[in-house]
VEXBA-714749 format. One record per atom (N, C-alpha, C, O): residue in one letter; x, y, z. Coordinates in steps of 0.02 Angstrom, whole numbers, plus 32768, in hexadecimal, padded with zeros to 4 digits. Each point is the difference from the previous one (the first is absolute). Layout:
<nodes>
<node residuo="a" c1="X" c2="Y" c3="Z"/>
...
</nodes>
This chain:
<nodes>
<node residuo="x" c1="8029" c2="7FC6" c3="8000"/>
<node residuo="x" c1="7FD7" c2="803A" c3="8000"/>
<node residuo="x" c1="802C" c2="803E" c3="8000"/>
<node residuo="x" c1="8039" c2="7FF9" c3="8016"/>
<node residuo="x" c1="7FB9" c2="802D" c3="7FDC"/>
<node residuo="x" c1="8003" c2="8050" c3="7FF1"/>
<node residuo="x" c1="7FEA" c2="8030" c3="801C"/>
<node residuo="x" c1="7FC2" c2="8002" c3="7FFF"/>
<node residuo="x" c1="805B" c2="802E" c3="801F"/>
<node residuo="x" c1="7FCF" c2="8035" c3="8029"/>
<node residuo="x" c1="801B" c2="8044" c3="7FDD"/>
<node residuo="x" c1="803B" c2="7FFF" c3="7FED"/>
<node residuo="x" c1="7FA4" c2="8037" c3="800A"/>
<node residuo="x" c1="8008" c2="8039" c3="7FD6"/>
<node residuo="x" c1="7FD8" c2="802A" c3="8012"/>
<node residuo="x" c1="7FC5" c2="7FF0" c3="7FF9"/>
<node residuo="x" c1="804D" c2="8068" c3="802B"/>
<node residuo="x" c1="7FE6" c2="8017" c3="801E"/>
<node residuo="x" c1="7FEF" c2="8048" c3="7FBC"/>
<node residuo="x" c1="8027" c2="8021" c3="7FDF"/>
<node residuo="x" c1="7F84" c2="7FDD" c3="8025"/>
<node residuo="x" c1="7FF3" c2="801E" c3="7FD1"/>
<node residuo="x" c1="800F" c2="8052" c3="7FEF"/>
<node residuo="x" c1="8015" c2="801C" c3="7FCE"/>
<node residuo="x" c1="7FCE" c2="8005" c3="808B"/>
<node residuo="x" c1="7FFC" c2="8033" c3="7FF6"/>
<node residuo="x" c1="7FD0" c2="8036" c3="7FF2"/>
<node residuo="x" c1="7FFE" c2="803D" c3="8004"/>
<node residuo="x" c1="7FCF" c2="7F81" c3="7FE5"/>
<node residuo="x" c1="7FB1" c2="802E" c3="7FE0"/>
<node residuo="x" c1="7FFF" c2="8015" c3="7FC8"/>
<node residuo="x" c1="7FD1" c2="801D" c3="7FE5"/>
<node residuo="x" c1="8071" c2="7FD4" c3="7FFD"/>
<node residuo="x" c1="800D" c2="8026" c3="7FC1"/>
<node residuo="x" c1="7FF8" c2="7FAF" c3="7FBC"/>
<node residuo="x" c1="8023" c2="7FCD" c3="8006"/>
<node residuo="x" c1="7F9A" c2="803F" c3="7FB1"/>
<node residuo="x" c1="7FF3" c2="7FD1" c3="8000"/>
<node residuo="x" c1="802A" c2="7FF7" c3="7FC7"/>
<node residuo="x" c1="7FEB" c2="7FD5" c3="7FD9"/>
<node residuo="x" c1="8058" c2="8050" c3="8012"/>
<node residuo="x" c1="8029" c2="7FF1" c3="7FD0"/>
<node residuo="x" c1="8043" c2="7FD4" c3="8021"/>
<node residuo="x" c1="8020" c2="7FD0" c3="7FEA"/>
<node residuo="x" c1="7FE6" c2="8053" c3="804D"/>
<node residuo="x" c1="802D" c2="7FE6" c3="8020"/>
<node residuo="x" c1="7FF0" c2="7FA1" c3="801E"/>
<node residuo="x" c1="8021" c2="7FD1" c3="8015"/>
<node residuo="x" c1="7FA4" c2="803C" c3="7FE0"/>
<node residuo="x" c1="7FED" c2="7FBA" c3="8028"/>
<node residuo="x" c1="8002" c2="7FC0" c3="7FCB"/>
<node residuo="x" c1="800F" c2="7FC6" c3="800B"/>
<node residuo="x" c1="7FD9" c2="8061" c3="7FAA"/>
<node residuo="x" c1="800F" c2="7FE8" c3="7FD1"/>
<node residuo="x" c1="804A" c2="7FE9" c3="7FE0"/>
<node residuo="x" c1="8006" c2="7FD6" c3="7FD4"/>
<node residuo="x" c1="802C" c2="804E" c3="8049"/>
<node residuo="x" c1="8047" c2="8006" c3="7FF0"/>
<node residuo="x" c1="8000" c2="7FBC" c3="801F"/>
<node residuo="x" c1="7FEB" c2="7FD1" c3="7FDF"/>
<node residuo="x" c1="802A" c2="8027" c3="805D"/>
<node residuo="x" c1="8004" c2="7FD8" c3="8045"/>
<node residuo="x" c1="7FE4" c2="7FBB" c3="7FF1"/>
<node residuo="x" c1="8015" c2="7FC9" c3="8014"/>
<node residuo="x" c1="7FB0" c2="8047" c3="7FC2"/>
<node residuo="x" c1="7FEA" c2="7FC8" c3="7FE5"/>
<node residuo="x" c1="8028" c2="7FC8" c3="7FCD"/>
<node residuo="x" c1="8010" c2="7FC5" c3="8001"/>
<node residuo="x" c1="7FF4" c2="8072" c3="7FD7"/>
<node residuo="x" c1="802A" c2="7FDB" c3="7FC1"/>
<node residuo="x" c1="8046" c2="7FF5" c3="801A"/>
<node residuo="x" c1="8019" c2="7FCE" c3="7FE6"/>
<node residuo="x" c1="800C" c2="804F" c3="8041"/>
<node residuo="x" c1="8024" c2="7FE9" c3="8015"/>
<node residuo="x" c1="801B" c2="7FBA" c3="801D"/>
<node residuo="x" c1="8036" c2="7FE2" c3="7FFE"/>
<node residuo="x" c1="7F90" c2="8013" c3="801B"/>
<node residuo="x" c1="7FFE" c2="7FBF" c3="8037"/>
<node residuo="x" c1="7FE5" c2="7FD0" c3="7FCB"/>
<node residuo="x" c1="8025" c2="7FD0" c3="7FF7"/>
<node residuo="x" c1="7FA2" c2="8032" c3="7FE3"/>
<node residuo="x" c1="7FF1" c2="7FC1" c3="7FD8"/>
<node residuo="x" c1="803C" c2="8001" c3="7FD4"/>
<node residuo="x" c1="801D" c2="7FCD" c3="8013"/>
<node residuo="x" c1="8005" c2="804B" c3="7FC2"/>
<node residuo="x" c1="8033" c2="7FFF" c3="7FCC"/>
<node residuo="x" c1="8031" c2="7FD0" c3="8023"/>
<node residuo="x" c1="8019" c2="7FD8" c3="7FD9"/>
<node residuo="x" c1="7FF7" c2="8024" c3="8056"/>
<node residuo="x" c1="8027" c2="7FDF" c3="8029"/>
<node residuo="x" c1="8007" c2="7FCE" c3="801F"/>
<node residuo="x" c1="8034" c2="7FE2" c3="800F"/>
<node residuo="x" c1="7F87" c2="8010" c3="7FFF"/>
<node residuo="x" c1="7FEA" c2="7FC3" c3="802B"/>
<node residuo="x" c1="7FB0" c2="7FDB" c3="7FDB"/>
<node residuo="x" c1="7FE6" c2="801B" c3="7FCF"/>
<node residuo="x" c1="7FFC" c2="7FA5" c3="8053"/>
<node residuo="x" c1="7FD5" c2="7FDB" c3="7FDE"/>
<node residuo="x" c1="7FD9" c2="8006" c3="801B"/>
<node residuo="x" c1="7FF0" c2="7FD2" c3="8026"/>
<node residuo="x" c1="7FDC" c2="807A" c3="7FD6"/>
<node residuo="x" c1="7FD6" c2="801B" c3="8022"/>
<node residuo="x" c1="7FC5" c2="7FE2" c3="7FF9"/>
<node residuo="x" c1="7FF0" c2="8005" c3="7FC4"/>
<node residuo="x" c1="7FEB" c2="7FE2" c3="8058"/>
<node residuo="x" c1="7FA8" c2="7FE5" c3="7FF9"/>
<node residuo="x" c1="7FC3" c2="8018" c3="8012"/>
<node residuo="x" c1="7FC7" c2="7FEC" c3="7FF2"/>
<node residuo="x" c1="8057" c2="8057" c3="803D"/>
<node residuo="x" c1="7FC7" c2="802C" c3="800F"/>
<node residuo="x" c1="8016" c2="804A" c3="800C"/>
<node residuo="x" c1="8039" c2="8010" c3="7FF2"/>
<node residuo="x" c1="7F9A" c2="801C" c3="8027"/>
<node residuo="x" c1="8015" c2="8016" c3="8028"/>
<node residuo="x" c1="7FE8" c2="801B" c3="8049"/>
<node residuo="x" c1="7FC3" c2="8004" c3="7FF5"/>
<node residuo="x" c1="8044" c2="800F" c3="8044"/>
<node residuo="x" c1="7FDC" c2="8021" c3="8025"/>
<node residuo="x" c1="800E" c2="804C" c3="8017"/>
<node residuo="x" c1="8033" c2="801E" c3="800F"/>
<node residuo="x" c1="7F93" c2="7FF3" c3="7FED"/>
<node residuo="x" c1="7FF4" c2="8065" c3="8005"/>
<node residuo="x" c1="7FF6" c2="8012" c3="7FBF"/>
<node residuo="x" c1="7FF2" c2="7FDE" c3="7FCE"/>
<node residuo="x" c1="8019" c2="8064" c3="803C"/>
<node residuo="x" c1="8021" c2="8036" c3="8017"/>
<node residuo="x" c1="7FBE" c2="7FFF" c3="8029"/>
<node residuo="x" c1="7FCB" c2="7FE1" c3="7FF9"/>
<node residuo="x" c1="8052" c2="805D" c3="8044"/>
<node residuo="x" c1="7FC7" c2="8027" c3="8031"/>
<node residuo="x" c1="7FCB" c2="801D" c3="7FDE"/>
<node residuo="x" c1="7FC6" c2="7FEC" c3="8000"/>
<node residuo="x" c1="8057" c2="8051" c3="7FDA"/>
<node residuo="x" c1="7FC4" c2="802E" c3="7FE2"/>
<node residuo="x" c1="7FEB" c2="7FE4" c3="7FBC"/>
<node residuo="x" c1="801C" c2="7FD6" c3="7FDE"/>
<node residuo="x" c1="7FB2" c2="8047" c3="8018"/>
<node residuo="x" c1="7FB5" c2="7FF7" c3="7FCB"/>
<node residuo="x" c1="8041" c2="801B" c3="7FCA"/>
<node residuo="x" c1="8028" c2="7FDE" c3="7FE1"/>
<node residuo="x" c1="7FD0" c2="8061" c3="8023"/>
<node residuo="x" c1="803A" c2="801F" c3="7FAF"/>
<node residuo="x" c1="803E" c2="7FDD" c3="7FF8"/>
<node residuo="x" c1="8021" c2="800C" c3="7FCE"/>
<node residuo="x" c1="7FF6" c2="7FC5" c3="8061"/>
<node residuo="x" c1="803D" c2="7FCF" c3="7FFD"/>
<node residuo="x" c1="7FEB" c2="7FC5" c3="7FCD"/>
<node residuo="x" c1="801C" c2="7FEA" c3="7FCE"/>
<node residuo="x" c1="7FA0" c2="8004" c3="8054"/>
<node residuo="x" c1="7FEF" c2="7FB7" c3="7FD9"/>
<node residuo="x" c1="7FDF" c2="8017" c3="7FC7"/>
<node residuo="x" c1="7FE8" c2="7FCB" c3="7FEB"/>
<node residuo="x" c1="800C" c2="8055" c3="7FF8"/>
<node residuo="x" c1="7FD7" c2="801E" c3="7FB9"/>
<node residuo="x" c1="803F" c2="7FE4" c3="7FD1"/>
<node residuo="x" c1="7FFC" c2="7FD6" c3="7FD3"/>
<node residuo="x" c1="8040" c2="804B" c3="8044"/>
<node residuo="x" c1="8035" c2="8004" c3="7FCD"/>
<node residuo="x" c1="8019" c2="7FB6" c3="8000"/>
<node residuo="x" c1="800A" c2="7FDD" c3="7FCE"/>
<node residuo="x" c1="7FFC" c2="8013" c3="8070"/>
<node residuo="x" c1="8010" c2="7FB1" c3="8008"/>
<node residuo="x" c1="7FC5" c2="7FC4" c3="7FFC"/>
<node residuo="x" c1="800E" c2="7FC4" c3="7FFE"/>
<node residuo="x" c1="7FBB" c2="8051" c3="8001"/>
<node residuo="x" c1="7FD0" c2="7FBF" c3="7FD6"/>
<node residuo="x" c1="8009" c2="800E" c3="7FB3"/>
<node residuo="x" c1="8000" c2="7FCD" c3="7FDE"/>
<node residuo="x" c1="8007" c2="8065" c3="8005"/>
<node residuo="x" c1="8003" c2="8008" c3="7FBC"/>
<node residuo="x" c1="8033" c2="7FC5" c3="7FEC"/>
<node residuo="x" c1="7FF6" c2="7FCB" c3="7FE1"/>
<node residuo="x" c1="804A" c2="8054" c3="803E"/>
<node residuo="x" c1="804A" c2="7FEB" c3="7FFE"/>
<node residuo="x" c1="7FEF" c2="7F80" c3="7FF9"/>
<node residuo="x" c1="8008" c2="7FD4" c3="7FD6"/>
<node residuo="x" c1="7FE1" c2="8032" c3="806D"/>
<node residuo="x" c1="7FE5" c2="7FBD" c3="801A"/>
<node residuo="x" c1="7FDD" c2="7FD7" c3="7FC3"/>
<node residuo="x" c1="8011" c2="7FC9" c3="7FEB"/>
<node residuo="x" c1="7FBC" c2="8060" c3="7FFF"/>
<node residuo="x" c1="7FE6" c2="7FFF" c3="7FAD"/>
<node residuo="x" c1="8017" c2="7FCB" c3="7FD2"/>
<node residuo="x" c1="7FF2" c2="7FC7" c3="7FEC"/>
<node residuo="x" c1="804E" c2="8081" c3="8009"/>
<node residuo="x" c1="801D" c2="7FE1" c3="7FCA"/>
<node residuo="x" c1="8040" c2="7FD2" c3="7FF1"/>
<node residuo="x" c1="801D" c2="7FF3" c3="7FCB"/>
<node residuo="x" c1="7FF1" c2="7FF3" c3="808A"/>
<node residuo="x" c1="8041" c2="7FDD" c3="8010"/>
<node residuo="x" c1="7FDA" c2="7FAC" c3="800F"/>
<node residuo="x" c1="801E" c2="7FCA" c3="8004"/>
<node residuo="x" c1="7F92" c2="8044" c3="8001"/>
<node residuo="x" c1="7FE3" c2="7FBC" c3="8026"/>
<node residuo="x" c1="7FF3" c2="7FEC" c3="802D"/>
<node residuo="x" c1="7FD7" c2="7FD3" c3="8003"/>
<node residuo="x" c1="8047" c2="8047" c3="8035"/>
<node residuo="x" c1="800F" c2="8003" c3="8040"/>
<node residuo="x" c1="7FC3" c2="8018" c3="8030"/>
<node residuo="x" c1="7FE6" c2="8037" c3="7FF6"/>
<node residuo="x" c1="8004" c2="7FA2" c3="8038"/>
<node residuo="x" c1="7FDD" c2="802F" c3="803B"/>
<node residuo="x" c1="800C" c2="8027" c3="8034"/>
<node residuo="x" c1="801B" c2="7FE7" c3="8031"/>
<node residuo="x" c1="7FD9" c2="804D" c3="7FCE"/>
<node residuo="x" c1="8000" c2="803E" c3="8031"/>
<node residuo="x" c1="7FCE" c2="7FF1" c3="802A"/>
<node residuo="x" c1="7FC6" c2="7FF6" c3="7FF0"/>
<node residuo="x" c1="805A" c2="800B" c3="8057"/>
<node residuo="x" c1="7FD2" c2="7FF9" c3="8046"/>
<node residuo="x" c1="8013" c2="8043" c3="8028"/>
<node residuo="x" c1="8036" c2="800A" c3="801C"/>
<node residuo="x" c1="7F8B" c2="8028" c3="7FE0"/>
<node residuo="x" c1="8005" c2="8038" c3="803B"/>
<node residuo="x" c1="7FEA" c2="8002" c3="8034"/>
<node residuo="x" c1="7FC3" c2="7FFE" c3="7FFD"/>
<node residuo="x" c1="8057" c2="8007" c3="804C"/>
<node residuo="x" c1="7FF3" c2="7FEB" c3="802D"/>
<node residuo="x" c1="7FC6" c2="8053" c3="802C"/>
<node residuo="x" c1="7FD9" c2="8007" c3="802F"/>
<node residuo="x" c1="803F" c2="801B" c3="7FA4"/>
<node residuo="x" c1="7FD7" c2="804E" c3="8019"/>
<node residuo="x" c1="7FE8" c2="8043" c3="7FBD"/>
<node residuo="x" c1="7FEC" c2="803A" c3="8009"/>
<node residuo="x" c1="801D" c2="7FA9" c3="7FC8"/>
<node residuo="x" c1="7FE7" c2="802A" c3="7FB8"/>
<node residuo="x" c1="7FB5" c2="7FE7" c3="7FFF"/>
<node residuo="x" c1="7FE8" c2="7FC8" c3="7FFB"/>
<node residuo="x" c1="7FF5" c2="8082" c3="800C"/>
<node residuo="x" c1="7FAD" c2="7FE9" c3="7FFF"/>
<node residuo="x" c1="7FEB" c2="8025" c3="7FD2"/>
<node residuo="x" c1="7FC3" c2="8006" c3="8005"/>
<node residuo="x" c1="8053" c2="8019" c3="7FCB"/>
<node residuo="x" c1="7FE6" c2="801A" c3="7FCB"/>
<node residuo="x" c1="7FD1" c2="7FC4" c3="7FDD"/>
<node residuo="x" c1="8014" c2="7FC9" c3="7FEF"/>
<node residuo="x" c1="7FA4" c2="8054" c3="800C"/>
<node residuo="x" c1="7FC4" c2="7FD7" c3="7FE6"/>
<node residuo="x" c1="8014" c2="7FFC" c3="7FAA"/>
<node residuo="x" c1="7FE7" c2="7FD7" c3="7FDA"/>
<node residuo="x" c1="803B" c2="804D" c3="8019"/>
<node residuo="x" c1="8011" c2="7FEF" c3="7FB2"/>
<node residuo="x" c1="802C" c2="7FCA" c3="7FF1"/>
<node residuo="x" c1="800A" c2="7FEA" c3="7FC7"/>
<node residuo="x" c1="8011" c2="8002" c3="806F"/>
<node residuo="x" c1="8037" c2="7FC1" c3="7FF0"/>
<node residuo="x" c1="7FE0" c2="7FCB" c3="7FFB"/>
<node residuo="x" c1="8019" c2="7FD4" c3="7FDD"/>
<node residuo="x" c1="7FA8" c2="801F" c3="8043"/>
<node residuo="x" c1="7FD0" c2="7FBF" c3="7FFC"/>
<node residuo="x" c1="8002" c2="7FE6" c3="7FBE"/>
<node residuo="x" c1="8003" c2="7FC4" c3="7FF3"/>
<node residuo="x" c1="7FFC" c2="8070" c3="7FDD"/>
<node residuo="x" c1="7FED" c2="7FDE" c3="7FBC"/>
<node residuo="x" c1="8021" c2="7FD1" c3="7FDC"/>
<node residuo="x" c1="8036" c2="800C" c3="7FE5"/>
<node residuo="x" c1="7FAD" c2="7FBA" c3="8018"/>
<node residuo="x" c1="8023" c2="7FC3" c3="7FDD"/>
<node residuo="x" c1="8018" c2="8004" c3="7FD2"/>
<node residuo="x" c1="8036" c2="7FE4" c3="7FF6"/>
<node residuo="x" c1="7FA5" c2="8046" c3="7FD5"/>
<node residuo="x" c1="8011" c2="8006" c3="7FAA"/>
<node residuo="x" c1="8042" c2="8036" c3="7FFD"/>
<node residuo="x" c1="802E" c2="7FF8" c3="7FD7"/>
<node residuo="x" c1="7FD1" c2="803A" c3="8055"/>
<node residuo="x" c1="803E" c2="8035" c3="8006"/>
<node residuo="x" c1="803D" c2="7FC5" c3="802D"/>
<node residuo="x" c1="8038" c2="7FF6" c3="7FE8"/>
<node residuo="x" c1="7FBB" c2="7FF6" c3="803E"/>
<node residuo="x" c1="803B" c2="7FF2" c3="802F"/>
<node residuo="x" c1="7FF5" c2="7FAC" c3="802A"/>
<node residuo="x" c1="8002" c2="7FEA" c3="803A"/>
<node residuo="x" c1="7FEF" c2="7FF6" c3="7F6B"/>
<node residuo="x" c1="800D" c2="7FA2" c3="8025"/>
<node residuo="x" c1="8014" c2="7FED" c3="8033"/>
<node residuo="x" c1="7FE4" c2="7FD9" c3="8026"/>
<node residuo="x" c1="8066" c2="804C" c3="7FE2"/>
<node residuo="x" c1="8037" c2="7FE7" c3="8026"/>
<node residuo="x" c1="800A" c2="800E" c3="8049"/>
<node residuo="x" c1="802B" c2="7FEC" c3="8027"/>
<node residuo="x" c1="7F9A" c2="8042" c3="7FE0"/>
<node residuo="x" c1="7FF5" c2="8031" c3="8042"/>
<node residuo="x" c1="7FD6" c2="7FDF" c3="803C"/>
<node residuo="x" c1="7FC5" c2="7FF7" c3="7FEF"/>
<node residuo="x" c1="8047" c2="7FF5" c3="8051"/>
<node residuo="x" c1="7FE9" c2="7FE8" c3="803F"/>
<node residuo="x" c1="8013" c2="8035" c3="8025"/>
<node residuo="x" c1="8031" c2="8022" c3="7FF2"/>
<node residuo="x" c1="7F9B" c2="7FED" c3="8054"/>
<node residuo="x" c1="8022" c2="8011" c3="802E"/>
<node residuo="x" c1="7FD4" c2="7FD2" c3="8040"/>
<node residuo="x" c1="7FD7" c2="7FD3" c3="7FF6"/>
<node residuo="x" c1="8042" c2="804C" c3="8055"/>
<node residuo="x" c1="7FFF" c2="7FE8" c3="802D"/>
<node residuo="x" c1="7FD5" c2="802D" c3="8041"/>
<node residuo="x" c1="8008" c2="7FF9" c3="803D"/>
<node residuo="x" c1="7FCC" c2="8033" c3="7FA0"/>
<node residuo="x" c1="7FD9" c2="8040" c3="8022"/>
<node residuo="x" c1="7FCA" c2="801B" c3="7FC5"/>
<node residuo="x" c1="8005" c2="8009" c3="7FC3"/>
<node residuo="x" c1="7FDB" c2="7FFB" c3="8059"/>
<node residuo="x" c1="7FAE" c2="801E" c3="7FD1"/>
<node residuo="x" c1="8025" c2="803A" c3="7FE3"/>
<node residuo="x" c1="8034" c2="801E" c3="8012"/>
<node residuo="x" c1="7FA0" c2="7FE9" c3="7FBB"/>
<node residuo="x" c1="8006" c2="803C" c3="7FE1"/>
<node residuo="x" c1="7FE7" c2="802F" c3="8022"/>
<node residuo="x" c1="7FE8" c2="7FF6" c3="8037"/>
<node residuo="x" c1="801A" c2="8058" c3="7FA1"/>
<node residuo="x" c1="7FE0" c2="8033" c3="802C"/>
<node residuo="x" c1="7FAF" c2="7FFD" c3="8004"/>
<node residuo="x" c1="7FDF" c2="8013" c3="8030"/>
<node residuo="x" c1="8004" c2="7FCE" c3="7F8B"/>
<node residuo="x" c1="7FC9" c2="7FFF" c3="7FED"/>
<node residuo="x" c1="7FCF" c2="7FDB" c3="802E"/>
<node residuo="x" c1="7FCA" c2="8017" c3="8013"/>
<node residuo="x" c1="8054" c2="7FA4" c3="7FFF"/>
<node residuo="x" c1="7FD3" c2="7FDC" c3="8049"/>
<node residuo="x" c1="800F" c2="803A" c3="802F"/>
<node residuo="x" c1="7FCE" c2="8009" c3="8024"/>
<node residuo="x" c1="8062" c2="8021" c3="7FE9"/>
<node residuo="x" c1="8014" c2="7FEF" c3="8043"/>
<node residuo="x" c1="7FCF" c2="8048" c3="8011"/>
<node residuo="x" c1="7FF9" c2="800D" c3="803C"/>
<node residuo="x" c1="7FEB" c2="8019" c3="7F9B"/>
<node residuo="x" c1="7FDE" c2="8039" c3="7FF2"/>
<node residuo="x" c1="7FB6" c2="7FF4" c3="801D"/>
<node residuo="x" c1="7FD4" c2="802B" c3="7FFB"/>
</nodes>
């Protein structure tokens, strides 16, 4: 495993990303914290195959299956939690 401290910043989290899969025989991943982290990184998740598990991103737009297959998390969205 891999640990990579984002920052909040969702390019940087993306960097950090590619970093670590290019390198190693990545099969998932878990996080990022924020909603604007995982937008860039379910896209990313997408198109590598891979599942993204967020343990605190509740943006109700990430639910969508057809945008973001690859996308799980581990906390309601904002939309239940409303």
């Amino acid at each position: 495993w891999r640990l990579a401290f984002t920052k909040g910043d969702a390019i940087y989290a993306l960097s950090s990303t590619c970093q670590s899969i290019s390198t190693s025989n990545t099969v998932g991943i878990v996080g990022p914290a924020f909603s604007r982290e995982a937008h860039v990184l379910a896209a990313f998740a997408v198109k590598v195959n891979i599942p993204l598990i967020s343990y605190s991103a509740t943006d109700p737009t990430l639910a969508d299956p057809n945008i973001y297959p690859t996308f799980h998390r581990t906390i309601s969205s904002d939309a239940i939690i409303a």
